[in-house]
Biopython code that builds the backbone (N, CA, C, O; Angstrom):
import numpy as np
from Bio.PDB.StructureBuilder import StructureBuilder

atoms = [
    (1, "UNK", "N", (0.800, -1.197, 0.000)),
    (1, "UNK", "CA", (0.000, 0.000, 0.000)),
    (1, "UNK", "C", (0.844, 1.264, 0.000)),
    (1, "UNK", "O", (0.390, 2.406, 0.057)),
    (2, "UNK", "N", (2.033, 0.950, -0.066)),
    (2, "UNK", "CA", (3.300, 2.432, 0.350)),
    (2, "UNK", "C", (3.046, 2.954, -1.830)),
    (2, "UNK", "O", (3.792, 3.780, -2.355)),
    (3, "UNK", "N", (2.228, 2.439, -2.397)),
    (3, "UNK", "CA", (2.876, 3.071, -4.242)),
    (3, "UNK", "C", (1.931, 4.215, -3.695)),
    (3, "UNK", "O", (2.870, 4.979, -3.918)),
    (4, "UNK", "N", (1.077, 4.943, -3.253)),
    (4, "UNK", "CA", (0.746, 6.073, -3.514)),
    (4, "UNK", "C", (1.415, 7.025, -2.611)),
    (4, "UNK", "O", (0.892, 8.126, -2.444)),
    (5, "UNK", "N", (2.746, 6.661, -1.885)),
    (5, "UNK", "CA", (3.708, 7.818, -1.208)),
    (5, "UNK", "C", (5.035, 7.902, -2.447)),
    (5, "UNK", "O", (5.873, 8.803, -2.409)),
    (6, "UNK", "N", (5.041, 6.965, -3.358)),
    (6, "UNK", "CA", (5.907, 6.931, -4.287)),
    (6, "UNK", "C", (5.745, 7.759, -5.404)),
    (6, "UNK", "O", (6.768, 8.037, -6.029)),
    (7, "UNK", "N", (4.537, 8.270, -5.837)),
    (7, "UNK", "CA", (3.925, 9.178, -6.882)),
    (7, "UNK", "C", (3.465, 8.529, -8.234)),
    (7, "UNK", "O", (2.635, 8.930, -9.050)),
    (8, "UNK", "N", (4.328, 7.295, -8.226)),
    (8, "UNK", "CA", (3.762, 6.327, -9.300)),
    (8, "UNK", "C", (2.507, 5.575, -9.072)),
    (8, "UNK", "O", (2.172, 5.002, -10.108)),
    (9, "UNK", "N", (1.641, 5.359, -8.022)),
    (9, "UNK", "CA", (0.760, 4.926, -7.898)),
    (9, "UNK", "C", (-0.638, 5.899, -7.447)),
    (9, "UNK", "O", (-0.575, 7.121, -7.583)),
    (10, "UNK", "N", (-1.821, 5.268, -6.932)),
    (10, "UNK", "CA", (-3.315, 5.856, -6.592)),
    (10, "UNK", "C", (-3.379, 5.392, -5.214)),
    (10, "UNK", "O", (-3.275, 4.240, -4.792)),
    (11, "UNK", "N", (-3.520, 6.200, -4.744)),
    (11, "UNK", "CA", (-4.393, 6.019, -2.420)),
    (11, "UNK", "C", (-5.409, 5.550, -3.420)),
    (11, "UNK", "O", (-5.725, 5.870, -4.566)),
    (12, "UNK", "N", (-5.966, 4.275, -2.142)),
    (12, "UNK", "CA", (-7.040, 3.229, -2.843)),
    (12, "UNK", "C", (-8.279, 4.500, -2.121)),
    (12, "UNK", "O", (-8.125, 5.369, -1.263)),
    (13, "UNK", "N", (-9.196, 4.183, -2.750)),
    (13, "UNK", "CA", (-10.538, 4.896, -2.279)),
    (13, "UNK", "C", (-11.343, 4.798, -0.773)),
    (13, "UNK", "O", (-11.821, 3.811, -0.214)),
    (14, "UNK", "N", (-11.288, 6.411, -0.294)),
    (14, "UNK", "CA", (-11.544, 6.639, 0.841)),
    (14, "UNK", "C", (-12.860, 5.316, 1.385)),
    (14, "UNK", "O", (-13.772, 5.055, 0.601)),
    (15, "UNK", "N", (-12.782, 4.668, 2.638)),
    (15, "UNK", "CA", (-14.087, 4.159, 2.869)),
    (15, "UNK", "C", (-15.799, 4.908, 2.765)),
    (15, "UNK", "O", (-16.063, 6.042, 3.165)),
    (16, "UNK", "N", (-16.456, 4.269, 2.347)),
    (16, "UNK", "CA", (-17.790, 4.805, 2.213)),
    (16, "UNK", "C", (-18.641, 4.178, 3.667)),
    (16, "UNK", "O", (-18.335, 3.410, 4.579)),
    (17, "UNK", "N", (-19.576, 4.794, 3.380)),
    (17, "UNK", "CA", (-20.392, 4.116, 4.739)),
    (17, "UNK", "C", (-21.437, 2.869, 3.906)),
    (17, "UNK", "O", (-21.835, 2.826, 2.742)),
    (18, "UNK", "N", (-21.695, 1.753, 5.294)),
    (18, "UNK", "CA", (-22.235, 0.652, 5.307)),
    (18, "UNK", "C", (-23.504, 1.091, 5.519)),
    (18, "UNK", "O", (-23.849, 1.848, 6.426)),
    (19, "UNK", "N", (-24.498, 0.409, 4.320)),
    (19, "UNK", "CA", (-25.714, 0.567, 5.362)),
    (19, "UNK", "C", (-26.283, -0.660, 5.612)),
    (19, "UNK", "O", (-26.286, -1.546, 4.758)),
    (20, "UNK", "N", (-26.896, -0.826, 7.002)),
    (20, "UNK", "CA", (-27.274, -1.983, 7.387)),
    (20, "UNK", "C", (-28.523, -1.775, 7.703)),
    (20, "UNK", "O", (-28.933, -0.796, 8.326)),
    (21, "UNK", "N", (-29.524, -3.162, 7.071)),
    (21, "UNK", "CA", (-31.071, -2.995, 7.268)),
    (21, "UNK", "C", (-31.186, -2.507, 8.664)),
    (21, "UNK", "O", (-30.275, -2.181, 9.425)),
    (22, "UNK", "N", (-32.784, -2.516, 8.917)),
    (22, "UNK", "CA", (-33.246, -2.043, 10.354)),
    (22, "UNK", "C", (-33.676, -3.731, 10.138)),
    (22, "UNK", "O", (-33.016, -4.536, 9.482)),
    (23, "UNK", "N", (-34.885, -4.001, 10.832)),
    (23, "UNK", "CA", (-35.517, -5.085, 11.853)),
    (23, "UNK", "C", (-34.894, -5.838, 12.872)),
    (23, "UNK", "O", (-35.456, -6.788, 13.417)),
    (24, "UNK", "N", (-33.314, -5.303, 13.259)),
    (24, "UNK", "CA", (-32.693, -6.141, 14.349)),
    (24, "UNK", "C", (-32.929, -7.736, 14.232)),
    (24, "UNK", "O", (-33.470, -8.581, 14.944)),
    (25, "UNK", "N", (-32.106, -7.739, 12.700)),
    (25, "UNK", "CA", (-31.763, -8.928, 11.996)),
    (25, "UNK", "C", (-29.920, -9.109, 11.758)),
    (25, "UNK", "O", (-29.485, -8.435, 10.824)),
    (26, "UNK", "N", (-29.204, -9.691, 12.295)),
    (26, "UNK", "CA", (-28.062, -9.999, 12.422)),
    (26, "UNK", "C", (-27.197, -10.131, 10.774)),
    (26, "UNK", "O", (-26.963, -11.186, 10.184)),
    (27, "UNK", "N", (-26.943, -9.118, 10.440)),
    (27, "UNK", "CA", (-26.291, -9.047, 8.933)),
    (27, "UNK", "C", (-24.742, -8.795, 8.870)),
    (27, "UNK", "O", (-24.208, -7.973, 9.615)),
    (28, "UNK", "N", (-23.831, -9.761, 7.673)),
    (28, "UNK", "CA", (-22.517, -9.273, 7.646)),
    (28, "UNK", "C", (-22.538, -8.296, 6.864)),
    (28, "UNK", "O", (-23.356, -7.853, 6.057)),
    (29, "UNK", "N", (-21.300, -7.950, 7.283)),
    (29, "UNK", "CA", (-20.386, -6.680, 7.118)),
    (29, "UNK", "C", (-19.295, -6.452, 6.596)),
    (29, "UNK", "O", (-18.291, -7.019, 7.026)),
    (30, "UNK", "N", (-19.232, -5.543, 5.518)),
    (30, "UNK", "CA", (-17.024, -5.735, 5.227)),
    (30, "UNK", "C", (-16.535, -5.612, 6.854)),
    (30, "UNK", "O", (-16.971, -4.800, 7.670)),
    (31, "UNK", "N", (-15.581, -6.577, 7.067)),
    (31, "UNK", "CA", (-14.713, -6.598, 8.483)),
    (31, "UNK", "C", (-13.908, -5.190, 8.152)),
    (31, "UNK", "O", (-13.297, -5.022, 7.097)),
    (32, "UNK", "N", (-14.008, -4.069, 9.349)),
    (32, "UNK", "CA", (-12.914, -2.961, 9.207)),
    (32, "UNK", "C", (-13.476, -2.293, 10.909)),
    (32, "UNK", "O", (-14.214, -2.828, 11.736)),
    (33, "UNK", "N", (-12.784, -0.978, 10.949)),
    (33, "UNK", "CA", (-13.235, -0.508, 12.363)),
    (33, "UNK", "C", (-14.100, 0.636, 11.694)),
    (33, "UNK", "O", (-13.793, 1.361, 10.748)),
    (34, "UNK", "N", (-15.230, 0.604, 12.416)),
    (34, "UNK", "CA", (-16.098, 1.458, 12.571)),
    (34, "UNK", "C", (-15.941, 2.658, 13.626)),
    (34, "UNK", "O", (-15.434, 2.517, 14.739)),
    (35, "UNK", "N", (-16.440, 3.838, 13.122)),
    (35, "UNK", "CA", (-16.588, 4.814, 14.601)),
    (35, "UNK", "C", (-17.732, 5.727, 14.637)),
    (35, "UNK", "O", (-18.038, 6.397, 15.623)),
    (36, "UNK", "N", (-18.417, 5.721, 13.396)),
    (36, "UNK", "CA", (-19.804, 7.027, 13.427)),
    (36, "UNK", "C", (-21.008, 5.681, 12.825)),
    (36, "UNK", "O", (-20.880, 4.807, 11.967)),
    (37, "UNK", "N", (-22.102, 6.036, 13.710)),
    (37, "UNK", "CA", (-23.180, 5.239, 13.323)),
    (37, "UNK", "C", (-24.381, 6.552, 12.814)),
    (37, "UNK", "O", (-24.481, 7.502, 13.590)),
    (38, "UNK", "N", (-24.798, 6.557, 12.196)),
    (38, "UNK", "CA", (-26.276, 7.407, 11.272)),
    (38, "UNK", "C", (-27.412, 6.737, 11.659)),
    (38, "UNK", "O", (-27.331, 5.686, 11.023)),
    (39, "UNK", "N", (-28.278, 6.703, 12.217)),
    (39, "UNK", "CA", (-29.703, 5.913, 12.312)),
    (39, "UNK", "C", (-29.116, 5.325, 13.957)),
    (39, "UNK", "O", (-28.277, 5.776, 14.737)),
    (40, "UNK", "N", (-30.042, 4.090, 13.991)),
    (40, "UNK", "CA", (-29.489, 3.104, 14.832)),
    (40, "UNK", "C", (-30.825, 3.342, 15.760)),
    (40, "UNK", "O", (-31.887, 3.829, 15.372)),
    (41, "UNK", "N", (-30.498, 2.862, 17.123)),
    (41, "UNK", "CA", (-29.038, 2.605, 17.835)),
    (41, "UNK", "C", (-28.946, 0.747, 16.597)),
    (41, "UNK", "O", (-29.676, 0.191, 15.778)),
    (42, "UNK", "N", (-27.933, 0.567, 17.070)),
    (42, "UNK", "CA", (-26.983, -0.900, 16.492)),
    (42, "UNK", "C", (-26.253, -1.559, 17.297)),
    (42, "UNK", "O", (-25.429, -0.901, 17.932)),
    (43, "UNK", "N", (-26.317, -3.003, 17.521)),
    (43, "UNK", "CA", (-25.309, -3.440, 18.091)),
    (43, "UNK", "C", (-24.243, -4.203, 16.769)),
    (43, "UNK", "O", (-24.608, -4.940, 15.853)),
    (44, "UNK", "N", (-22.612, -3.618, 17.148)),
    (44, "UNK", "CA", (-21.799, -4.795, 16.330)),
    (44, "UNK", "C", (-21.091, -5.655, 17.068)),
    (44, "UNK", "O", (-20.921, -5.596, 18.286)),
    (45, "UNK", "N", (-20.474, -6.855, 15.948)),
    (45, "UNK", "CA", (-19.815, -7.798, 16.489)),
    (45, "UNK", "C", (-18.962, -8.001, 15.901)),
    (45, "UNK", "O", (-19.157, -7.955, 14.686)),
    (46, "UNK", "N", (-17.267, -8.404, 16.470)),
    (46, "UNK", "CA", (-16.197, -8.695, 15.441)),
    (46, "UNK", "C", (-16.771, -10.534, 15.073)),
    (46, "UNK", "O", (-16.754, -10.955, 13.917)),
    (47, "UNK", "N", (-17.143, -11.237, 16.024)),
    (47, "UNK", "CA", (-17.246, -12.989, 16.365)),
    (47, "UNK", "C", (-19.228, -13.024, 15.929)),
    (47, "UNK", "O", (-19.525, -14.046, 15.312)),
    (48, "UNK", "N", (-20.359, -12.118, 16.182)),
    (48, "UNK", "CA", (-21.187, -12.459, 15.492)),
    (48, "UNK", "C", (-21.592, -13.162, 17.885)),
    (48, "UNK", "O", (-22.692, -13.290, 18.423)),
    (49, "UNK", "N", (-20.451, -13.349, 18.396)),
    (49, "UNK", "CA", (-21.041, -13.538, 19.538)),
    (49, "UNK", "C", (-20.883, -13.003, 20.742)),
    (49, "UNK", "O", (-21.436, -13.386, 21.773)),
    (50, "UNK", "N", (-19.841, -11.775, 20.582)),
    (50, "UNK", "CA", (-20.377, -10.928, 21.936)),
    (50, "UNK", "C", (-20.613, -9.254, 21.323)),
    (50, "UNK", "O", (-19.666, -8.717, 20.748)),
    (51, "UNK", "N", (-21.682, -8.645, 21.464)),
    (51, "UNK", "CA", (-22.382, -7.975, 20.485)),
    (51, "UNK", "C", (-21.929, -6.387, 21.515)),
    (51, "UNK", "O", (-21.938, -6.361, 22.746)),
    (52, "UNK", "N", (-21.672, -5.548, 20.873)),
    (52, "UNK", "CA", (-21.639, -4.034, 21.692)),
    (52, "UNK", "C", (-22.551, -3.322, 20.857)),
    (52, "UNK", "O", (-22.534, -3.338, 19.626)),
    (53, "UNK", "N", (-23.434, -2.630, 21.662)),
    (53, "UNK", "CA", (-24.449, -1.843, 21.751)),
    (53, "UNK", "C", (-23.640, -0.425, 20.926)),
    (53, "UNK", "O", (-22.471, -0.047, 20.990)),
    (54, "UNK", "N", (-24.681, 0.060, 20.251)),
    (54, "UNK", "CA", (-23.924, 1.776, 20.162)),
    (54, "UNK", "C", (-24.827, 2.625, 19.735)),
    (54, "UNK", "O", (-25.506, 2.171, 18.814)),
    (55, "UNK", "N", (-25.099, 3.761, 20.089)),
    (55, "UNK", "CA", (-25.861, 5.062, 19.856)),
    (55, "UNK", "C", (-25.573, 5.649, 18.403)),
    (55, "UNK", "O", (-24.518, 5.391, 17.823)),
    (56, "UNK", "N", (-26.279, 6.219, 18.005)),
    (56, "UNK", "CA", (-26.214, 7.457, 16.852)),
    (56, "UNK", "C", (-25.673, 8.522, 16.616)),
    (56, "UNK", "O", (-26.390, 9.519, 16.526)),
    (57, "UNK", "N", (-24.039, 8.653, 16.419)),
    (57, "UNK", "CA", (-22.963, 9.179, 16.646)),
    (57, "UNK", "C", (-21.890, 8.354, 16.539)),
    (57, "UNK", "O", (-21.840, 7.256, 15.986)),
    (58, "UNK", "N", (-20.674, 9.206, 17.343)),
    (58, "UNK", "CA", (-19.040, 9.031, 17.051)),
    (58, "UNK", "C", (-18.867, 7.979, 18.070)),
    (58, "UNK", "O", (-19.295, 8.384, 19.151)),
    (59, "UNK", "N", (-18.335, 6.614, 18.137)),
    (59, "UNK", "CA", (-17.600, 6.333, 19.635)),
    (59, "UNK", "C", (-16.602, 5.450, 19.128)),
    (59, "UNK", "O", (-16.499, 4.955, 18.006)),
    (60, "UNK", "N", (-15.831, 5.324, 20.215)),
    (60, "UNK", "CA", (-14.565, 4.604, 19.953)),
    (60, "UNK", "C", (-14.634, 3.493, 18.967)),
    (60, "UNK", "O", (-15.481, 2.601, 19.025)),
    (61, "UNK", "N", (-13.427, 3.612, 17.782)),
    (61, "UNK", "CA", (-13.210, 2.542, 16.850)),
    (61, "UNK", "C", (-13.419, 0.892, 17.169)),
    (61, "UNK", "O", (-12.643, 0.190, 17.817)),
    (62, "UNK", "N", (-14.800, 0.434, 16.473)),
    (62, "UNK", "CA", (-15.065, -0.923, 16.811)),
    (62, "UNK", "C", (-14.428, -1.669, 15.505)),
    (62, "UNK", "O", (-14.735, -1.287, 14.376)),
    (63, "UNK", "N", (-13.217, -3.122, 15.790)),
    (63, "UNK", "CA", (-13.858, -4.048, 14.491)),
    (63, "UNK", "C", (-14.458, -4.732, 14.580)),
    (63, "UNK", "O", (-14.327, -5.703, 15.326)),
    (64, "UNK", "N", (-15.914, -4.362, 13.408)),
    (64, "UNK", "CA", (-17.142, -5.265, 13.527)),
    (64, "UNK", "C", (-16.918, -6.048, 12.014)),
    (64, "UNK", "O", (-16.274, -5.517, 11.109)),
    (65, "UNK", "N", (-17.374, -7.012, 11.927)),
    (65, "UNK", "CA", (-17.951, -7.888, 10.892)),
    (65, "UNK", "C", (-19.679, -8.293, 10.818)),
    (65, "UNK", "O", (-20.351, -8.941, 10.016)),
    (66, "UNK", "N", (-19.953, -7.636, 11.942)),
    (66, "UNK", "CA", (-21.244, -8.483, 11.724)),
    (66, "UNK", "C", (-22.227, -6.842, 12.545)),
    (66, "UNK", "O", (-21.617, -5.986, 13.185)),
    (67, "UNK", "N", (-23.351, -6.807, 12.354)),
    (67, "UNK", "CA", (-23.779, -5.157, 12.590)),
    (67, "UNK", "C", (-26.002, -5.808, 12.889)),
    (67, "UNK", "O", (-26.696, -6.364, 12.038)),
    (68, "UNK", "N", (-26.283, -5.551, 13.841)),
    (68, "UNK", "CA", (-27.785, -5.643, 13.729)),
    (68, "UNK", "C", (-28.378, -4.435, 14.030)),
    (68, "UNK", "O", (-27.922, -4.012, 15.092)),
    (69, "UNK", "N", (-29.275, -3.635, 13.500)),
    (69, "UNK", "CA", (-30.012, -2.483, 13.944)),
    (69, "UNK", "C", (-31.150, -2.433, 13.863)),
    (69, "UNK", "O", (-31.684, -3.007, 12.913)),
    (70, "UNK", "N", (-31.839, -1.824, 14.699)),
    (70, "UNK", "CA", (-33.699, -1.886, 15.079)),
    (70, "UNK", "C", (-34.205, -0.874, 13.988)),
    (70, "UNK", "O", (-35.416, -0.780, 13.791)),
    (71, "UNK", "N", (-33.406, -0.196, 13.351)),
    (71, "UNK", "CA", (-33.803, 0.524, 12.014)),
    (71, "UNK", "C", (-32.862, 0.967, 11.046)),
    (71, "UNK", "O", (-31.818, 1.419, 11.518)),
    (72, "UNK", "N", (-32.958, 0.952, 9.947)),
    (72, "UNK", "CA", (-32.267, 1.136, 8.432)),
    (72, "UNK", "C", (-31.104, 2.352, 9.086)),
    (72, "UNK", "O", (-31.505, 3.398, 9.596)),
    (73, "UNK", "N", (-29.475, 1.958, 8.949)),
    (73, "UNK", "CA", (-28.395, 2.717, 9.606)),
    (73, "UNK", "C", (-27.170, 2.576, 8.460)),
    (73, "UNK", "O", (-27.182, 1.914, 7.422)),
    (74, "UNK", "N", (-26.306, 3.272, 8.909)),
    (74, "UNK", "CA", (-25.139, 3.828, 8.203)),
    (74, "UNK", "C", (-24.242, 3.892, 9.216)),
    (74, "UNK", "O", (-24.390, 4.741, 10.095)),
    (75, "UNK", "N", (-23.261, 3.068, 9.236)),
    (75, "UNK", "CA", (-21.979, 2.856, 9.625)),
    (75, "UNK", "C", (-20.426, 2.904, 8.842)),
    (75, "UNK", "O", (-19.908, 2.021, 8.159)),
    (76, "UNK", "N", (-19.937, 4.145, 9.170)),
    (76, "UNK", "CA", (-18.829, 4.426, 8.281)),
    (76, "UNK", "C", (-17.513, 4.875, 9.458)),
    (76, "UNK", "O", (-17.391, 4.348, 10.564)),
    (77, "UNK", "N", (-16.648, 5.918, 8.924)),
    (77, "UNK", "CA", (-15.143, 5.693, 9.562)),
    (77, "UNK", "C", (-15.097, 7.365, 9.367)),
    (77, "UNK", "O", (-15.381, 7.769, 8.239)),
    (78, "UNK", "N", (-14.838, 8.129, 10.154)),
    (78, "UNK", "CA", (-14.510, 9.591, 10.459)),
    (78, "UNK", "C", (-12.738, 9.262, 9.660)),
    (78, "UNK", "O", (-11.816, 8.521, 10.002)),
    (79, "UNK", "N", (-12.898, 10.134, 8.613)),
    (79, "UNK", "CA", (-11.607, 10.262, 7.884)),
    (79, "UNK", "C", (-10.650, 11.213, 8.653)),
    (79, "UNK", "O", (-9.458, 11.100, 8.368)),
    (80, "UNK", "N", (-10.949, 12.007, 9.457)),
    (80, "UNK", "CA", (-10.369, 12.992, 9.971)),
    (80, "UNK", "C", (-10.693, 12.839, 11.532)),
    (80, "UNK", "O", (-11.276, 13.897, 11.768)),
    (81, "UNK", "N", (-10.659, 12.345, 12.354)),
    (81, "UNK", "CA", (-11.152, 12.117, 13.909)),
    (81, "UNK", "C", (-10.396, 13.152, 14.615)),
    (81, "UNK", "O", (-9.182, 13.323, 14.509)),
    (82, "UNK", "N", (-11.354, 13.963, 15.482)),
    (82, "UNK", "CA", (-10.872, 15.106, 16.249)),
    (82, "UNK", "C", (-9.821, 14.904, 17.453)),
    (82, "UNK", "O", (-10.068, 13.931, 18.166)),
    (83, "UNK", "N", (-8.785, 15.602, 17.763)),
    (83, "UNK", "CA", (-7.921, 15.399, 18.798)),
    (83, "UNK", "C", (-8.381, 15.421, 20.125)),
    (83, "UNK", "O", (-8.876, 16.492, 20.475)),
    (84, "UNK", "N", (-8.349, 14.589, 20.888)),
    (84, "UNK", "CA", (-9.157, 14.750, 22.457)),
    (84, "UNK", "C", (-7.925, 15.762, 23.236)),
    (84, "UNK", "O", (-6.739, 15.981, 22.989)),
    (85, "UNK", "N", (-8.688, 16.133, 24.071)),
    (85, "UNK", "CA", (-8.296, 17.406, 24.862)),
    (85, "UNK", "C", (-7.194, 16.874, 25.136)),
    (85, "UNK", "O", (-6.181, 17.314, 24.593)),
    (86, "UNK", "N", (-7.123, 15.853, 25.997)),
    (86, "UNK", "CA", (-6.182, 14.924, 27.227)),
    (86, "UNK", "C", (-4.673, 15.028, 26.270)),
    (86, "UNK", "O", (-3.550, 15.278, 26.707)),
    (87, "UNK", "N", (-5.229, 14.642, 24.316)),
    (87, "UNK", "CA", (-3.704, 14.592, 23.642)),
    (87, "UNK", "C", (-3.087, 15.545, 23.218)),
    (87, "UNK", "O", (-2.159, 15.468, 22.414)),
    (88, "UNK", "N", (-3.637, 16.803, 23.827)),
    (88, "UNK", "CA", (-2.922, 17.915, 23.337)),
    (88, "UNK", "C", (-1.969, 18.839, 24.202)),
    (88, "UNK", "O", (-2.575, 19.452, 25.081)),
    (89, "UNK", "N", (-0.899, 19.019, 24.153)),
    (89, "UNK", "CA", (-0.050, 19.646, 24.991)),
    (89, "UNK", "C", (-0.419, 20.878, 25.598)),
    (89, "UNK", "O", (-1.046, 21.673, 24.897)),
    (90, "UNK", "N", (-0.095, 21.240, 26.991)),
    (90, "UNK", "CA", (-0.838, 22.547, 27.114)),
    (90, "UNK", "C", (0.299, 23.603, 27.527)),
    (90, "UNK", "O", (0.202, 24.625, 28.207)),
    (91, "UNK", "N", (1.540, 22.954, 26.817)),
    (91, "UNK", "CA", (3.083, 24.268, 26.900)),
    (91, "UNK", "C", (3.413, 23.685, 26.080)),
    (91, "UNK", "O", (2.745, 23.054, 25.261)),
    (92, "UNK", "N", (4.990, 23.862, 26.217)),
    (92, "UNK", "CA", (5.860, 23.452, 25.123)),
    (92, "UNK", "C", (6.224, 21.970, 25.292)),
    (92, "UNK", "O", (5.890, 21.318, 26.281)),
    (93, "UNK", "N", (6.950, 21.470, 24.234)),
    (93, "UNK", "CA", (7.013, 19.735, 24.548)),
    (93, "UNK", "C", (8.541, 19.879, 24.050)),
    (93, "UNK", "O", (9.060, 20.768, 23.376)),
    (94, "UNK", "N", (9.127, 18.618, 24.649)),
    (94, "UNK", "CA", (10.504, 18.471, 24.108)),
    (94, "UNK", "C", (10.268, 16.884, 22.677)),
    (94, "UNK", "O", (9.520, 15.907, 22.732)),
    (95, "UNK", "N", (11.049, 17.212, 21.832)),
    (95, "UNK", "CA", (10.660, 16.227, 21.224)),
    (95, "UNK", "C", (12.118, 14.676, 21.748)),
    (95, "UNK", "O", (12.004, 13.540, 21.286)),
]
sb = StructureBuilder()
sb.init_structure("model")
sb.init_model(0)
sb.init_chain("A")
sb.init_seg("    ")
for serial, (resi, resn, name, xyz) in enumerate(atoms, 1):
    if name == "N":
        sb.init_residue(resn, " ", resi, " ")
    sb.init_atom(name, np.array(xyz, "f"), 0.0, 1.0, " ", f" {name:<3s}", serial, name[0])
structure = sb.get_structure()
């Protein structure tokens, strides 16, 4: 994946978002990490058997393969994820 820092090659195409039916019917998924859900709420699963719950919004990067939601949702990947307070220096830093 390093040919598009070389100039001879193409960055493969940004991820798009997943959409996964509603009726809280257990559907696969391209395997990758998720972090913004659209619709929902949804639970995902990397195994399909221990399932995490998630709200309609940003939360910490899940890898799911497997995604159920109680209504028609969109699960995609924040290309740009904001810096949390905690990682930002609040003087100077030595490198």
């Amino acid at each position: 994946m390093l040919a598009g820092c070389s100039g001879g090659g193409s960055l493969p195409p940004a991820p798009t978002g997943v959409v996964v039916p509603g009726s809280d019917v257990a559907v696969s998924i391209p395997s990758r990490a998720y972090d913004v859900l659209r619709g929902g709420p949804c639970e995902l699963s990397a195994d399909g058997l221990v399932w995490y719950a998630v709200a309609s919004s940003t939360f910490p990067p899940i890898a799911a393969a497997h995604a159920r939601c109680k209504s028609a949702s969109t699960l995609d990947t924040v290309a740009a994820p904001p810096i949390p307070s905690w990682g930002r220096p609040s003087g100077p830093t030595k490198a």
